[in-house]
C-alpha positions as CSV (number, residue, x, y, z in Angstrom):
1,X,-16.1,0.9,-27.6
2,X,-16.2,-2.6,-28.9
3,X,-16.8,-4.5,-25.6
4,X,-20.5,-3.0,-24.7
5,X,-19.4,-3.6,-20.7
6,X,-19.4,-0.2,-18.8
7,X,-15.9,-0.4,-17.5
8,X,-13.6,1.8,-15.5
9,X,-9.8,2.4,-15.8
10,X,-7.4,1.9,-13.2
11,X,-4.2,3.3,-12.5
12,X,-1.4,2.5,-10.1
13,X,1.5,5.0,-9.8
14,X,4.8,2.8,-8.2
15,X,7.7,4.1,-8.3
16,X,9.4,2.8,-11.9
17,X,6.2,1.0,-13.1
18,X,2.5,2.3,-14.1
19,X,-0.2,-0.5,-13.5
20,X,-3.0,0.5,-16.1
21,X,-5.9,-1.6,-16.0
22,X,-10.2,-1.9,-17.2
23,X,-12.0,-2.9,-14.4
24,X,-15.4,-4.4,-14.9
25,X,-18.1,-2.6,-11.7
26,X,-17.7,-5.7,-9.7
27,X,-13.9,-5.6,-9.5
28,X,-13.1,-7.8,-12.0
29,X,-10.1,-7.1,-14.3
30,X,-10.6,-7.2,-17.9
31,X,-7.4,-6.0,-19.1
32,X,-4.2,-4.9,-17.8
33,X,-1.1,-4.0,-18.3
34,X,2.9,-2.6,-16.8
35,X,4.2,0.1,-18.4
36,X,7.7,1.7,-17.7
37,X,7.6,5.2,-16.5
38,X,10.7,7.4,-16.3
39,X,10.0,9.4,-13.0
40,X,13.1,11.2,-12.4
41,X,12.7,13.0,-15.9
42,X,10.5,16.3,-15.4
43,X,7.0,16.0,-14.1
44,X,5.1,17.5,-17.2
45,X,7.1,14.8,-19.2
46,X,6.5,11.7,-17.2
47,X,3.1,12.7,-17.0
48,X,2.6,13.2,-21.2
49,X,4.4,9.5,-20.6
50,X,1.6,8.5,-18.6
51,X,-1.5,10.0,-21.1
52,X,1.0,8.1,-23.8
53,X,0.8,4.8,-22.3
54,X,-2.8,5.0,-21.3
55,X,-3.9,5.5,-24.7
56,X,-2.0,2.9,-26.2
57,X,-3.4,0.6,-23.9
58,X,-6.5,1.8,-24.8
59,X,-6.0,1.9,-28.9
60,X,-4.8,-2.0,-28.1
61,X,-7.8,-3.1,-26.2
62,X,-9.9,-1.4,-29.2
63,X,-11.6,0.8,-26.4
64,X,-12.5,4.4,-27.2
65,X,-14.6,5.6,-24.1
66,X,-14.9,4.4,-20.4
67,X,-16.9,5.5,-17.1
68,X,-14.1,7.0,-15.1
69,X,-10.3,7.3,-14.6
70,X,-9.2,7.1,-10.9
71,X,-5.4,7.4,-10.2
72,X,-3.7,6.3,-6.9
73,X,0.2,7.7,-6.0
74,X,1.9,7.4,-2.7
75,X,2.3,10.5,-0.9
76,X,0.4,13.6,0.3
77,X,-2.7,13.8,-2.3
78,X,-5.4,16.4,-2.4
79,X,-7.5,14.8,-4.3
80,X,-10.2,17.7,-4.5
81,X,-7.4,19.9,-6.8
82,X,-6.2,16.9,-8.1
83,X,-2.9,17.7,-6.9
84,X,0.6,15.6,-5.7
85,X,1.8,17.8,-2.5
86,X,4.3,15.3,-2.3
87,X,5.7,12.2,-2.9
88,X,9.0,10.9,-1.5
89,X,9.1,8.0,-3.8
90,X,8.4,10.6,-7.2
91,X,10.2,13.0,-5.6
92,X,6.9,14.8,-6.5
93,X,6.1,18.6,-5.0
94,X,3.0,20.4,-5.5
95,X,2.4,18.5,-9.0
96,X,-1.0,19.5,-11.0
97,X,-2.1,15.6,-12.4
98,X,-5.5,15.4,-12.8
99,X,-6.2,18.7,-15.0
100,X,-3.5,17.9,-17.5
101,X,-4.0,14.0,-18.1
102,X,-7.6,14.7,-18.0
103,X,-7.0,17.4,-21.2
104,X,-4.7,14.5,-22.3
105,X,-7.0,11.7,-22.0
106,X,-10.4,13.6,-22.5
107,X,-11.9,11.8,-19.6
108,X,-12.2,12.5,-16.3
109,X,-9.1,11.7,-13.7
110,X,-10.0,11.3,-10.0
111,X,-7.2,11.0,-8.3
112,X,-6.2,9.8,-4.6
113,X,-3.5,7.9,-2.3
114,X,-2.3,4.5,-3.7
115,X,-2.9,3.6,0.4
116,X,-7.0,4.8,0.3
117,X,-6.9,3.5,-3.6
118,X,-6.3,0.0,-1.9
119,X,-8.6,0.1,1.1
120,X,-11.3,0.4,-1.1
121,X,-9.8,-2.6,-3.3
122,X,-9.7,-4.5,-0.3
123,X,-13.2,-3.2,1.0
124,X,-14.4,-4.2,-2.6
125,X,-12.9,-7.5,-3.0
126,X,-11.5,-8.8,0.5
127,X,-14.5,-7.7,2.2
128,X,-17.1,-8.1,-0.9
129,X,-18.3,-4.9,0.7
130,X,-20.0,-7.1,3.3
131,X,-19.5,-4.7,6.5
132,X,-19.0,-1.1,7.6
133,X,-15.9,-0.7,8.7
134,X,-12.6,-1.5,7.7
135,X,-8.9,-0.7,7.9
136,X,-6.5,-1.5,5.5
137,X,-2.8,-1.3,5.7
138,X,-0.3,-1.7,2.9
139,X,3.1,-3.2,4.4
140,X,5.9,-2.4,1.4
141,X,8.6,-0.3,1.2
142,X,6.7,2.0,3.7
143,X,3.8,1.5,5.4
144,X,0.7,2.7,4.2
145,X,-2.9,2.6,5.5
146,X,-6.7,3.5,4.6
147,X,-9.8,4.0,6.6
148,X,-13.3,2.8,5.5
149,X,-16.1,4.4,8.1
150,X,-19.4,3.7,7.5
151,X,-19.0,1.9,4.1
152,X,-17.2,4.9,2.8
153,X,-13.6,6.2,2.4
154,X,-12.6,8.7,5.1
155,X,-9.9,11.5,4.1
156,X,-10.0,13.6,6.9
157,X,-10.2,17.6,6.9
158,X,-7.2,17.7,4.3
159,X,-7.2,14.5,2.6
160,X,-3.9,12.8,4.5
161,X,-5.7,10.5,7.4
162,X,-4.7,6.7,7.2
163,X,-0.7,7.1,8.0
164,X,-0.8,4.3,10.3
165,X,2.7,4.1,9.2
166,X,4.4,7.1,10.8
167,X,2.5,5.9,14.2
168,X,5.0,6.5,16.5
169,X,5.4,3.0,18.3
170,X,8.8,3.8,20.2
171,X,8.7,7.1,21.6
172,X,12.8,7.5,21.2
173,X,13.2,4.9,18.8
174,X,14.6,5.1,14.8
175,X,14.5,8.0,12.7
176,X,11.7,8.1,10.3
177,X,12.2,9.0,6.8
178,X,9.4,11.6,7.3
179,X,11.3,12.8,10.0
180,X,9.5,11.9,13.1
181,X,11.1,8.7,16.1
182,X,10.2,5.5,16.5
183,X,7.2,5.6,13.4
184,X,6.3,1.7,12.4
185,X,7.3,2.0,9.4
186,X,10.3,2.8,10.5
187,X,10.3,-0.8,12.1
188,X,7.7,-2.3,10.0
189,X,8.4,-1.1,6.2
190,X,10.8,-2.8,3.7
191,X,13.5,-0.1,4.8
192,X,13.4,-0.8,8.4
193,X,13.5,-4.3,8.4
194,X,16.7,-4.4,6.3
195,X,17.8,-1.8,8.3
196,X,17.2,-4.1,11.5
197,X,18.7,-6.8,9.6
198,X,21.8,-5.2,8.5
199,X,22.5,-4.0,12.2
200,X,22.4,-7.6,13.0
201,X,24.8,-9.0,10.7
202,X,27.0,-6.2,11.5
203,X,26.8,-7.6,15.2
204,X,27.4,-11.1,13.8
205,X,24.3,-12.1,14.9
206,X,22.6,-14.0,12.0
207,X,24.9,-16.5,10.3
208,X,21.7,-17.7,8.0
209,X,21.4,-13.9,6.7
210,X,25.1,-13.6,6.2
211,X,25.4,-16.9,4.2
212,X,22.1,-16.2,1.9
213,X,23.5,-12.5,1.4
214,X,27.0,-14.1,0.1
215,X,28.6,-12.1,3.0
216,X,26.7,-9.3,2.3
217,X,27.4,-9.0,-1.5
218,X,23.9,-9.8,-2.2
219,X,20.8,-7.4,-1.6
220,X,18.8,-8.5,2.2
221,X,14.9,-8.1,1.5
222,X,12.2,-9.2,4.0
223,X,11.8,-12.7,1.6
224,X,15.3,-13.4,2.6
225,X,14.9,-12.5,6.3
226,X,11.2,-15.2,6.1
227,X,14.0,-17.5,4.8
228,X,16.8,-17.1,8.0
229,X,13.7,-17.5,9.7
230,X,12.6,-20.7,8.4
231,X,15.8,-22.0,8.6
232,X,15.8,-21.6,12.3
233,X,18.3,-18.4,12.4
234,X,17.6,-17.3,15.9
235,X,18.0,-13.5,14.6
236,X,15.9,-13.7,12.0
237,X,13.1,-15.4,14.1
238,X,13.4,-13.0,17.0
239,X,13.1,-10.2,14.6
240,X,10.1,-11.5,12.9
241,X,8.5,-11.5,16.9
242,X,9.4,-8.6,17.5
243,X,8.0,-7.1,13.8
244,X,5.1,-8.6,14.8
245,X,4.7,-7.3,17.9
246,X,5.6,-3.9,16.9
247,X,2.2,-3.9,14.2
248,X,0.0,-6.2,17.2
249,X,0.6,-3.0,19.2
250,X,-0.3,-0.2,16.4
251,X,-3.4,-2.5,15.7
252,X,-4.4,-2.6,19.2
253,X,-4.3,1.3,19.0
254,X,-6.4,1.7,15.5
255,X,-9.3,-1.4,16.9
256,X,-9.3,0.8,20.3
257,X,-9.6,4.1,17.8
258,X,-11.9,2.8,15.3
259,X,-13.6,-0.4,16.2
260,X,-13.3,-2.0,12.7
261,X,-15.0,-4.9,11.6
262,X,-12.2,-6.2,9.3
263,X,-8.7,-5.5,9.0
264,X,-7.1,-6.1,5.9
265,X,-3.1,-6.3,5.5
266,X,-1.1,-6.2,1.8
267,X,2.0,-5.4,0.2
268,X,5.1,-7.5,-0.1
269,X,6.1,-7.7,4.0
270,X,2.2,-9.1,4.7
271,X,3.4,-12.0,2.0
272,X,5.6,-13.6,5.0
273,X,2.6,-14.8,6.7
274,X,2.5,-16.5,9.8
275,X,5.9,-15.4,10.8
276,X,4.5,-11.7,10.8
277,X,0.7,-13.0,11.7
278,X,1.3,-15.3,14.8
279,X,3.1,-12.4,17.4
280,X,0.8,-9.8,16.0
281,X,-2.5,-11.5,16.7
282,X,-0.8,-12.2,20.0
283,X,-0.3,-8.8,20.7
284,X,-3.1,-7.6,19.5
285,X,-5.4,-9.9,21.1
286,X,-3.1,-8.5,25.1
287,X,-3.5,-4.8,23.9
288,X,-6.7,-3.8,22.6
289,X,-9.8,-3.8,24.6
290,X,-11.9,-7.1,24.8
291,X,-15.0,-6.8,22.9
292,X,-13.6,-5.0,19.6
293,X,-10.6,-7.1,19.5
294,X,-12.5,-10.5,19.5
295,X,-15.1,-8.9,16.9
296,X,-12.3,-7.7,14.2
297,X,-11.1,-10.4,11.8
298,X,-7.7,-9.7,11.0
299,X,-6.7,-11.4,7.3
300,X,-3.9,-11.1,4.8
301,X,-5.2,-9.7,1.5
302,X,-6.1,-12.9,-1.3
303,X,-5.9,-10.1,-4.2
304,X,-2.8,-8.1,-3.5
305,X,-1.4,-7.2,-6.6
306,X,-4.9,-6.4,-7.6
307,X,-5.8,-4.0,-4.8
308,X,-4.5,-0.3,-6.1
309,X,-5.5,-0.7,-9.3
310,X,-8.6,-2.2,-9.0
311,X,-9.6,0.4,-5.9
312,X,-8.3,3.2,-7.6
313,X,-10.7,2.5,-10.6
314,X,-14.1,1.6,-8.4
315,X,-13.4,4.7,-6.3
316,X,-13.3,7.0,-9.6
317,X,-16.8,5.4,-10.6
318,X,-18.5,6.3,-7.3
């Protein structure tokens, strides 16, 4: 290895696009980079794609050896086997990662949930790992979540705790996409909100949304509903409230369950702020029991693109 800095690797499985990146132990990134990954081919293939972009990273950074490899992939992850049990977004079933890219690579590959990869990114560099408990949950396309008890990652008796996402918040509401009513993601993730927001403009209900979407040619996306909102669209803005008090309520339930010391919120819905923020302190602050819910701070990630990676790397090298 050239660079004479013990350094982990990173990687963060979306759903087109591989994150690969050295991480120095304190969190800090040395190198990165985005690599397109074909995930509808085979498994075995996209994963030789994966070993095949590592490597080249790796030749390109002139680095022949680091500490660890950790791995993070949405969807139901044994990490002892190494194994995907499944992934809606890879359409994934019972896939073997970490024994082949670890022949592949000749290193070691821990992997885990994207979710737990970026509650411990967030426990790491959020939280500086100054307290003991912390919940992290990654607002995207779904909603995703992590637990850290006790300055450690908890996984639960097979792996799968931290779905805060299929929640169920409404007990008749919305069908899930894992199935189950009324989960907050279902409200809550990328999906639902368009979902919401569609409904809405079917009702003619949001004349903002309708004119930013070109009458519904172009794509709705929770940026575009911040923007209705900001605008003063009275939809958009009573959505929003509602959004938010939809998560203020799940948040009371988790403070109530786990009495965290930090909360930590990422992933592309968190990036509205305030809109999201105000009605779910609100709500928070009615539900949950006195003490705990004055004692959790409650923040917006400052690193969230970082997060997965980054986590997924630190929690190989523990």
């Amino acid at each position: 290895m050239k660079n004479n800095q013990k350094l982990s690797l990173g990687i963060d499985c979306g759903g087109t696009n591989l994150k690969v990146a050295l991480v120095k132990p304190g969190g800090e990134i040395f190198k990165w980079t985005l690599a397109p990954i074909n995930f509808k081919q085979k498994e075995e293939r996209a994963l030789r794609d994966i070993a095949k972009a590592v490597l080249t990273f790796l030749k390109k950074n002139e680095v022949t050896q680091v500490e660890r490899v950790g791995m993070g992939i949405a969807g139901d992850v044994d990490q002892v086997e190494g194994v995907v049990r499944f992934s809606p977004n890879l359409g994934w079933k019972n896939v073997r990662v970490s024994a082949p890219l670890c022949q592949a690579l000749g290193m070691p590959v821990i992997l885990d949930n994207d979710a737990n990869c970026a509650a411990w990114g967030a426990y790491c560099l959020d939280a500086k790992r100054n307290c003991q408990n912390l919940l992290c949950l990654t607002l995207g396309t779904g909603v995703g979540g992590g637990v850290i008890l006790g300055r450690k990652l908890y996984r639960g008796s097979t792996g799968s705790a931290g779905e805060f996402g299929h929640m169920s918040i409404q007990f008749n509401g919305r069908k899930c996409k894992c199935g189950n009513l009324g989960c907050l993601e279902s409200m809550l993730g990328a999906w639902g909100l368009t979902l919401s927001a569609e409904e809405g403009m079917d009702r003619g209900l949001s004349p903002e949304l309708l004119r930013l979407t070109a009458n519904g040619k172009k794509k709705i996306t929770p940026k575009l509903i911040a923007r209705a909102a900001h605008r003063k669209d009275a939809f958009a803005v009573a959505l929003w409230q509602e959004s938010g008090e939809h998560l203020g309520a799940a948040l009371a339930n988790l403070v109530n369950l786990f009495n965290p010391d930090r909360i930590v919120l990422c992933g592309g819905v968190s990036k509205v702020g305030k809109l999201l923020l105000d009605p779910t302190r609100r709500e928070l602050a009615k539900r949950a029991f006195l003490v705990p819910a004055k004692h959790v701070r409650l923040t917006i990630s400052q690193y969230d693109e970082r997060l997965g990676v980054v986590g997924a790397a630190l929690l190989a090298s523990q």
